[in-house]
Every structure is written in structure tokens, then in C-alpha cells.
N, C-alpha and C positions, 0 to 999 in steps of 0.2 A: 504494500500500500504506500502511497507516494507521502510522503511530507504534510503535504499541501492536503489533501483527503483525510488523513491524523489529526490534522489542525481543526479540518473543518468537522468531522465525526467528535470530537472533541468540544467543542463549540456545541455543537446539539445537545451533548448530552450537560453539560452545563445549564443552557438554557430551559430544558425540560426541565433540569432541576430544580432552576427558578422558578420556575411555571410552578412548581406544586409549590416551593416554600412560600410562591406567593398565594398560591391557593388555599395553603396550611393557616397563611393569617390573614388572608380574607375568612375564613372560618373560624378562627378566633374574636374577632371584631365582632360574627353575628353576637359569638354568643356573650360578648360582652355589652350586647345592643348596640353595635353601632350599623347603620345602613347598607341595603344595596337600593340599585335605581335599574326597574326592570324596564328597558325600552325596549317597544314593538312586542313580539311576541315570547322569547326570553331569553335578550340580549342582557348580559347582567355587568354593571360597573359599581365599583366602590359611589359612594355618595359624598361630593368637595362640600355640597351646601343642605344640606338635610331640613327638610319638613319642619317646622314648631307646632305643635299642638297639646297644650295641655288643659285640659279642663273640670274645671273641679264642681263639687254638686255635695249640700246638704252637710254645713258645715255643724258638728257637733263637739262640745269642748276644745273648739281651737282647734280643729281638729279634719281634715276635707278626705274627702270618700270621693272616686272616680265611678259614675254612673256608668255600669254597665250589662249588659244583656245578652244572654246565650240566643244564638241566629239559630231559625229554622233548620231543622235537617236537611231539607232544599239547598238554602242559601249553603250549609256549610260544603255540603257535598260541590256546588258550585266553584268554589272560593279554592277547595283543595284541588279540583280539577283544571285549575290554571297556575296553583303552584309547585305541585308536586312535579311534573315535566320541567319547569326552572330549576329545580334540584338536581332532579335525578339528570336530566340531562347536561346541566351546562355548573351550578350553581357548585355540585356536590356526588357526581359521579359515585365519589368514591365510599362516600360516608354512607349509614345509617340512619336516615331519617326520617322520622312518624311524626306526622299532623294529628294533631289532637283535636279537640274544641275550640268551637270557634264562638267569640261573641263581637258585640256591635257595643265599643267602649268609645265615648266620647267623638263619636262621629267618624273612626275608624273597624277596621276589623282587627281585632287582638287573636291571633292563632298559636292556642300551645301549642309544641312539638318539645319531640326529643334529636340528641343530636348524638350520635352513639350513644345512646341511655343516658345521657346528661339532659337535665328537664331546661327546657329554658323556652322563652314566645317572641313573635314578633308581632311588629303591627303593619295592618296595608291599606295604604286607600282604597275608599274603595272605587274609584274608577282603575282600579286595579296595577297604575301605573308607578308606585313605589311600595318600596317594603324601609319602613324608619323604624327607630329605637322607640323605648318604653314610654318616658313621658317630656324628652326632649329634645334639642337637637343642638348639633354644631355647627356655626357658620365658623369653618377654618378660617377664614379672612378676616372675622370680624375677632376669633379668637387668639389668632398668629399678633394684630395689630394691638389687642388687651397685651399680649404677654411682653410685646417693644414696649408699651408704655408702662412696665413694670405690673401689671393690673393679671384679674384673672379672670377666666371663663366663667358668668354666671347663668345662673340654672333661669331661664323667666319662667314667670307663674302667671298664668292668667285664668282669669275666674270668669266663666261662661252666664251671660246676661242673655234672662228670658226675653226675647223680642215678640217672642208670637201673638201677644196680647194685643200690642202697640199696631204690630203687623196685619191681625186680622182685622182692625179696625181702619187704618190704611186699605185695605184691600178688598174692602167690603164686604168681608166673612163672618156670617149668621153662626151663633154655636151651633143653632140645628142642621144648619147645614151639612151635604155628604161631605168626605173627603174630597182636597181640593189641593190643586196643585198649581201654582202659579210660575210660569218662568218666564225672565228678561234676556231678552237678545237684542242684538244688532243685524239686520237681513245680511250682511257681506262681511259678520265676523266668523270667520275658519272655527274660531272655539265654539261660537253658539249655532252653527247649522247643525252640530254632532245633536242638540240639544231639541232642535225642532223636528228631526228623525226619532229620538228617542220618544219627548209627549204623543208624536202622533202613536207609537205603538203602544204608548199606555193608552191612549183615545180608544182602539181598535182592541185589546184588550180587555179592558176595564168596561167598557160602552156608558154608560147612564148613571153608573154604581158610583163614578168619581167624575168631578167639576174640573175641566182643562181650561186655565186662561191664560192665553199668550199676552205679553207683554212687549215694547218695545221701550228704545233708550235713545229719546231723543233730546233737544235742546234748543233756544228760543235763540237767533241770530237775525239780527236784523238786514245783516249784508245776505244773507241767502236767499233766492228767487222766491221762497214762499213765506219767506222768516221763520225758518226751523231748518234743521240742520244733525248731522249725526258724526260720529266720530269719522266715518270713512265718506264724508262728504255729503252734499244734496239729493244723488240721486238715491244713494241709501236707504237717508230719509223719508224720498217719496216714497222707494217699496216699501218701508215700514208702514207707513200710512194705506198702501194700499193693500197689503196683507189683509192691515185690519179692517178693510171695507169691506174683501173679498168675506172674509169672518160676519161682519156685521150682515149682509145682506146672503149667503150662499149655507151660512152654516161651519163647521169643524170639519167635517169629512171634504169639503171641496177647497175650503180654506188650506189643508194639511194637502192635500194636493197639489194646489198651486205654489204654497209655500218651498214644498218639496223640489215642485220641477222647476221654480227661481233659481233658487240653490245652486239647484246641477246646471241652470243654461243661463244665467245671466251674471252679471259684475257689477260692481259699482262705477263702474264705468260707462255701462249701456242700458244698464236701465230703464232708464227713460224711453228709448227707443225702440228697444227689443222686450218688456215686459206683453205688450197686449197680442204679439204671437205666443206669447206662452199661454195667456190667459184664452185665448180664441181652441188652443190646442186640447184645452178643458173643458173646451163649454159655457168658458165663464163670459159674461156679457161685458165686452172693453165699455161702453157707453156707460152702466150700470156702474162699475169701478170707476171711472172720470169725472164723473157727476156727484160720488161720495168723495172724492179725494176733492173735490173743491172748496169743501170742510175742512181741507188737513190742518189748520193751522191750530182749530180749534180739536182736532182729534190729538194734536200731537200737543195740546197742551193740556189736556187731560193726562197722557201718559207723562208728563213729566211731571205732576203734582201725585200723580201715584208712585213712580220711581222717586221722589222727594220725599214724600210719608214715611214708605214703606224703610225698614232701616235692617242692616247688616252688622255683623262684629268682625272685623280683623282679627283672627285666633293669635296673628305675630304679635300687634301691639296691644290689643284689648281695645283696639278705636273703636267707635260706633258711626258710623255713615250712610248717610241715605245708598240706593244702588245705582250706581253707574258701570259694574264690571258685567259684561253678556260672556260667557250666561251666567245668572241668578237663579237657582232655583229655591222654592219652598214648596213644601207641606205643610198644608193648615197653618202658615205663616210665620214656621220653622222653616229656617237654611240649611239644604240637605245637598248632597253631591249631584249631578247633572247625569251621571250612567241612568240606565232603564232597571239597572237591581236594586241601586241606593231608592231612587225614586220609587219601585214597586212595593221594595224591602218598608219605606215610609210608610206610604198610603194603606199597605194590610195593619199596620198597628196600630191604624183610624180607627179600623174595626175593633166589634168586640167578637171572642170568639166563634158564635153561634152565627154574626152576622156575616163573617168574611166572606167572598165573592170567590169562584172558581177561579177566578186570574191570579190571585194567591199564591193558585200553585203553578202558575205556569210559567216555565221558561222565555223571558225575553230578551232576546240579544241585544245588545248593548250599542249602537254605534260607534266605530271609533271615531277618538279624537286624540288631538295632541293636549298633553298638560300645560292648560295656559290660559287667558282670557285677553276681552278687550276694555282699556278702558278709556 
């Protein structure tokens, strides 16, 4: 064998060996709760800026208890069916590892497991796209910059403020009323189209049993050709406005429809232009639509005195803020994650047991989307 072939055989098996030592404490790190960050389907990397969420509930003797909940057999079976191939395939080949129970802790899913018979859990979003630590996180950068200025890493705490009350009355929700689901988008935000594929399939779903209202995020400019205006420009805008005409006048089923094929065939860019072959391709009446959108000023100032009302908590800072990030979602005028499981997982625990709906139990696939919003 030449030299050069020595060197380079050589070279490999070094590397390989890195490969596990680094694999040995990426598996140390789990189980000392620190992250990984699963992208796509289970591409897996260490975590540089990790998730914050900690939430506290029902404080006794100085004392805080994190509210949490054992998930349906359904849901759990679900939740280990998209992790257990991150493991075994890519995460942990090598190792040992059993998924235990799973509950619904402070607006995440907490999953025991073992890791060679060593007990230990993690937690996951649940639009399914990280796995974080117990009850906190590390910004390396912000912790790297504490320890230059001689300072240390500290732990934040933040205490979880009921808004649903505040929110069902913002939002016009009757206690008697069914379960209800409210979400905020932007028509040409990437993060909130994943969101108006999701409601439609609770819509289709659910039918009659649960109240779907769509919301939009807009805002009052006097330089804009209607005087209203949207993050991703005018014509945005106008599809918001005519979303909600196609809703007001056609119904939820032909609304989620058009909404739908906007999405996939138009920009905020063309809008204007190419909306009323979309609407024509439907069935839906362009005159009918044109003739309510000549309201938009006053439809789009409704919605921004509802996205004004209605208010939000930053889990990072503990802020409280009206909503301007698409998507927003709630249940019963609780902030709940934007997936079609987090949302379904919601609306059955409207119900009381006797009353739950066969949609309950049924599987809805989630859309994807990227982790992110607009704001």
C-alpha cells in the first residue's frame, strides 16, 4: 500500500472516530438536557440558540408547580412515530432507546424515555420542529458575552398570564359558545399559508361541532391607495380584504377554497391582477367580491381593532402585546401552536368527555411549514 493510501486510510479512521466521540457527547448533552434542532424530516444539529419557555401555574407556599397533562394515547402514539426514526436512525443508531409517556407540559410535549436504562425526558414542540431542555434555554451568545463581562448565565423565569378572558371578550366569544378557534395571518406570509391549510382541515373535520374564524393583520396608512396596508404591501392587503368578502358573502367551504388556490397561484405582487381568475376558477362571483371590497377600509378597520384587543404573551420576555405576528392562533382565546395536532389536541379538551366529536380521534396531517413568522 503506497504512502499516500496509509495516510489517507489513516485519516478515515481518525475521522470516524471523531464522528462517534462527537456523537458520544452529543448524547451526553441530551441527557444533560441540552438540545437538538430537528430540520425537515430528521436532519438532526446541536442547538447554538435554544427555545425559552418556562411556565409556571398555581403558586402554593412560594412555591410554582408546572401544569401538566398526560396526551391521549392517539396523540402519544403520534408524537413517538416521528421520533423514534430520529433516533434510531440518525440521532442514536447505536444506543438503547425507549419513549415512554408523553404529556402536554406548559404548551410543549414533555416525552420520558430511557437512554441505555438511564431515565431521563425531553421536551418538543409541538409543531414538531425542535427537541429543547427541561425548563430552559441557552442563548451561547448572549451567555459567551455575560461571561466577557465577568457576569453569569441566568436561569429566566417567567410566569404564564391568563389572557383568554381578556381575549374572549376581544373576540366576541359567548361562554356558551362551541369550541372556537380563531387564527391571524397575512394572505403572502410563507409562515401563515401552512396555517390556512391547517383551519381548513379542522373546518372539514370538525364541520358544525367547532367555530373557525379567520382573521387578518392589517394596518391604517394613509399613503396606500385604499388607506390600509399590510406588512408585505397593498396588494396583500387587498387579498386580505377580499378573502374576507369571499367568507362574508360564499360561506367557509368556498372561502377555504379560494383562500387555498390564492396561496398556491398568486403573490403579493399580482394580486390585484390575477386574483379574479382565481376567483372565476371557483365559481366565485369577481362583481360580488368588488363590490364588498369597496368597504375594505372599513372591513380592514374592524380587523385591526380586533388584532388591537385581542393580546398575546412573549414566553422570552413575559411582554404582553396586542397580535401582529401571522400566524396567531387560539382556542377559546388561548395561544396555542399553529400544527393541525396542537390545534385538534386544543379544541377536544373544549369538550367534556361524553361530549367529544369523532374528529377527536382522527388523524390530521399537519401542513408543513418552516419555524418562523411574520411580523
Amino acid at each position: 500500500m503506497s504512502e499516500e493510501k496509509k495516510n489517507k486510510s489513516s485519516e478515515e479512521a481518525n475521522n470516524e472516530s471523531d464522528k462517534k466521540d462527537g456523537f458520544q457527547m452529543s448524547l451526553d448533552f441530551l441527557k444533560k438536557n441540552l438540545g437538538y434542532v430537528l430540520g425537515g424530516v430528521v436532519i438532526v444539529a446541536l442547538v447554538i440558540v435554544l427555545v425559552f419557555i418556562v411556565t409556571k401555574e398555581d403558586k402554593e407556599d412560594g412555591k410554582s408547580e408546572i401544569k401538566s397533562k398526560k396526551v391521549s394515547e392517539r396523540v402519544s402514539e403520534k408524537i413517538k412515530d416521528k421520533l423514534e426514526p430520529a433516533f434510531k436512525e440518525k440521532l442514536a443508531p447505536e444506543e438503547d432507546i425507549v419513549l415512554g409517556e408523553v404529556f402536554d407540559e406548559s404548551g410543549l410535549y414533555k416525552v420520558n424515555m430511557t437512554v441505555n436504562a438511564e431515565e431521563t425526558f425531553i421536551y418538543v414542540t409541538k409543531d414538531f420542529s425542535k427537541i429543547i431542555p427541561e425548563n430552559y434555554y441557552i442563548n451561547l451568545k448572549e451567555t459567551l458575552e455575560s461571561m466577557e463581562d465577568g457576569g453569569k448565565a441566568e436561569k429566566m423565569e417567567i410566569e404564564k398570564v391568563d389572557l383568554s378572558v381578556e381575549n374572549k371578550k376581544a373576540l366576541g366569544i359567548e361562554d356558551s359558545s362551541k369550541p372556537r378557534l380563531d387564527y391571524f395571518v397575512m394572505s403572502f406570509c410563507p409562515y401563515g399559508n401552512p396555517a390556512d391549510e391547517n383551519a381548513s382541515k379542522i373546518q372539514a373535520v370538525f364541520g358544525d361541532s367547532v367555530e373557525v374564524v379567520p382573521h387578518y393583520i392589517v394596518g391604517l396608512d394613509e399613503k396606500a391607495p385604499n388607506g390600509y396596508n399590510s406588512l408585505h404591501g397593498p396588494q396583500e392587503a387587498h387579498q386580505d380584504i377580499r378573502e374576507l368578502c369571499v367568507l362574508k358573502n360564499y360561506g367557509k367551504d368556498k372561502f377555504f377554497e379560494f383562500t387555498l388556490a390564492s396561496n398556491d397561484k398568486l403573490t403579493y405582487k399580482n394580486a390585484d391582477s390575477k386574483w379574479n381568475d382565481v376567483a372565476r376558477s371557483i365559481g366565485v362571483d369577481v362583481n360580488v367580491v368588488a363590490e364588498c371590497e369597496k368597504n375594505g377600509l372599513e372591513i380592514a378597520k374592524q380587523e385591526i381593532g380586533i388584532s388591537k384587543n385581542a393580546k398575546v404573551q412573549n414566553m422570552k420576555s413575559g411582554e404582553i402585546t396586542s397580535i401582529v405576528s401571522s400566524p396567531t392562533v387560539m382556542i377559546n382565546g388561548e395561544k396555542v401552536a399553529s400544527s393541525a395536532l396542537a390545534i385538534q389536541e386544543a379544541l377536544c379538551e373544549s369538550f367534556t368527555e361524553g361530549e367529544k366529536p369523532a374528529a377527536c380521534e382522527q388523524d390530521i396531517e399537519s401542513a408543513e411549514a418552516a419555524s418562523g413568522s411574520c411580523n
